[in-house]
N, C-alpha and C positions, 0 to 999 in steps of 0.2 A: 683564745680564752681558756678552752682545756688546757691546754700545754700552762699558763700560769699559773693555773689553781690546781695543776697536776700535783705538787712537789709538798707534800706537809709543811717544811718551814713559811712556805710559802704560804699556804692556809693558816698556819699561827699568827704569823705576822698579820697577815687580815682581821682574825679573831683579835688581836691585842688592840688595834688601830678601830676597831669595832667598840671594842672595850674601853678607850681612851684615845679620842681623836686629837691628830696634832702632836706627834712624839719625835724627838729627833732622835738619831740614829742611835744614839749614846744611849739613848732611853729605851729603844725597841731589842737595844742587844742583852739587858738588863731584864728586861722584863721575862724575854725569850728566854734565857737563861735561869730565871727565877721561876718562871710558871712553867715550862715546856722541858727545861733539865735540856738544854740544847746547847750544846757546846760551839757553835758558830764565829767565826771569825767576822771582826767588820766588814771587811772586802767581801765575805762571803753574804751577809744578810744583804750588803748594799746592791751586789747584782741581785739579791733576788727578787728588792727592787725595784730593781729597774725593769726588769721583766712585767712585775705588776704593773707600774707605768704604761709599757708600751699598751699594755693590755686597756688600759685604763681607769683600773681600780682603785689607785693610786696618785694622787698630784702632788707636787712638792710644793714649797713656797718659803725662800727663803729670806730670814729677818736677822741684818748685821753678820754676825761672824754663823750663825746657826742656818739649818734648814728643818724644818718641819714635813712632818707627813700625814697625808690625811685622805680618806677610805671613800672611795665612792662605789657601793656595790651597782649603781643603774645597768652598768652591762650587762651584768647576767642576768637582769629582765628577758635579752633577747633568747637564751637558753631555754626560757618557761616559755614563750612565744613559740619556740621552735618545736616541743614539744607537748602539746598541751595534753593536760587528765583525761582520760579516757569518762570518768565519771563528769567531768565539766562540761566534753564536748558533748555528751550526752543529753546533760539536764539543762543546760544554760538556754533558756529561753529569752524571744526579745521579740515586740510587735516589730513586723514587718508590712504589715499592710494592712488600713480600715477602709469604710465604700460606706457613700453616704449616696443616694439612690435617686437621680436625675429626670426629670421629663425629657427634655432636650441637651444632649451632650454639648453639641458646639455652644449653647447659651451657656450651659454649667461652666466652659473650660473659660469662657470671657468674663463673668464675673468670678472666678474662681482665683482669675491672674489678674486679671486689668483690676477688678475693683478688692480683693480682700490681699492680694498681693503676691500668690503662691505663683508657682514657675512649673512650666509643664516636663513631668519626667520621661511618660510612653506617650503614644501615641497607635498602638498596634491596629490595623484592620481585621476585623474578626467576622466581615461577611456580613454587613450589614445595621453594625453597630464595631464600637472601638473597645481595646482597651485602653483607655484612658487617667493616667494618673496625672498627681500634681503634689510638690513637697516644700516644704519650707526653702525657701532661700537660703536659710543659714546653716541648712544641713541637709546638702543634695542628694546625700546618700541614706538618710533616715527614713524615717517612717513614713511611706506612700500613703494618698487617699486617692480610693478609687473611683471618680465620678461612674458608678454603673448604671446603665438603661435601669427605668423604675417599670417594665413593662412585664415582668411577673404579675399573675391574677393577684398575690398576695401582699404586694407593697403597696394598693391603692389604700383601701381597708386598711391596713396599719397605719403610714403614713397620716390618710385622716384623722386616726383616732388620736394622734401625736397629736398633731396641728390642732385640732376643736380643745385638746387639755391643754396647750401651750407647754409643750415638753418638747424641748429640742432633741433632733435624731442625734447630734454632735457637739463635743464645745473642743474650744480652739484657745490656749494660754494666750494671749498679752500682757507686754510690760504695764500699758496701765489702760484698763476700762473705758474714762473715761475719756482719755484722749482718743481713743480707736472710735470710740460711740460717738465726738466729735465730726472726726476725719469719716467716718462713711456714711454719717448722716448727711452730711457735707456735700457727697457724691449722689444721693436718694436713695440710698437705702433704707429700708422699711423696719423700725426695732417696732416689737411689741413686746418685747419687756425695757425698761431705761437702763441705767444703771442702777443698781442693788446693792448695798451691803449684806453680807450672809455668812454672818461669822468671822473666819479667816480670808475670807475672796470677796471680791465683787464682782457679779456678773451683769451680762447683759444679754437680752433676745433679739435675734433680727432675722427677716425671711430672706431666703437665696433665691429668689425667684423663681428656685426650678421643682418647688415643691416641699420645701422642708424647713423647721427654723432649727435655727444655728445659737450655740452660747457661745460668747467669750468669756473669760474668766482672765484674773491678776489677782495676786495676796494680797494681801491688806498690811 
């Protein structure tokens, strides 16, 4: 990839093909020529290329007596991958982990999987309690929730004040409301809100058995 975009002609010709996708050779030596004052022979722009080819910046695709050329910078994606901003690595923030605060671990990690759907990620022994995650199916590698022990003096008292105002500790996206408020009512699960319009979303409440209610949510 250096070694292609080493050579100026070779960076012009990108820049022109940038500028005007789809030039046949006739066209890129003309141009090169007229914009760049590049005095280049045919044989000379055409290895260069080929070069961009191998590299893959470059496709042909030829129609009757002609071929065409045409620009695909996606490689050098991998260059910025390889070296990324010092200011980027820095500031780029992303949730890596919520905890939504359990009575009972193993009851939380069974309706957690078996009944709302999520797939268990850790499982750590911490000495009398776990760490215990669980993630979306669809994205094994995202955003953890951590079922944690609720056995701090300070999560009974909150928790209840939650529960008595009907404010969920958590809400969780679905494709649609009420099909989800169907399917686990289905299984007995407990909503204390139905479903709702609210704007842009509709939600719904339902209790996790292990102490807390839960929203879903879908656009409208």
């Amino acid at each position: 990839m250096f070694h292609a975009i080493a050579a100026p002609a070779r960076r012009a010709i990108l820049d022109e093909l940038v500028a005007r996708d789809g030039q046949t050779l006739f066209e890129l030596c003309a141009r090169l020529t007229a914009s760049h004052e590049m005095g280049l022979s045919r044989q000379a722009i055409s290895q260069h290329i080929d070069v961009l080819e191998e590299a893959g910046l470059v496709r042909t695709e030829r129609q009757s007596r002609y071929k065409f050329h045409y620009v695909d910078t996606t490689p050098l994606q991998a260059l910025l991958e390889r070296w990324p901003s010092r200011d980027l690595r820095e500031h780029e923030m992303r949730i890596n982990l919520t905890s939504v605060f359990v009575d009972d671990q193993a009851k939380a990690l069974a309706f957690y999987t078996d009944v709302l759907g999520f797939v268990k990620k850790n499982e750590i022994d911490l000495g009398g309690a776990f760490w215990l995650t669980v993630v979306s199916p669809d994205d094994p590698d995202g955003t953890e929730l951590l079922l944690e022990p609720s056995d701090h003096p300070a999560v009974g008292p909150y928790r209840d004040a939650l529960v008595s105002d009907g404010i969920p500790l958590a809400s969780f996206a679905v494709d649609d409301v009420h099909a989800e408020h169907e399917r686990l009512a289905g299984t007995g699960v407990v909503f204390t809100q139905k479903p709702m319009e609210m704007g842009l979303v509709t939600t719904a409440v339902f209790d996790d058995t292990c102490g807390n209610l839960i929203q879903i949510a879908s656009p409208n």
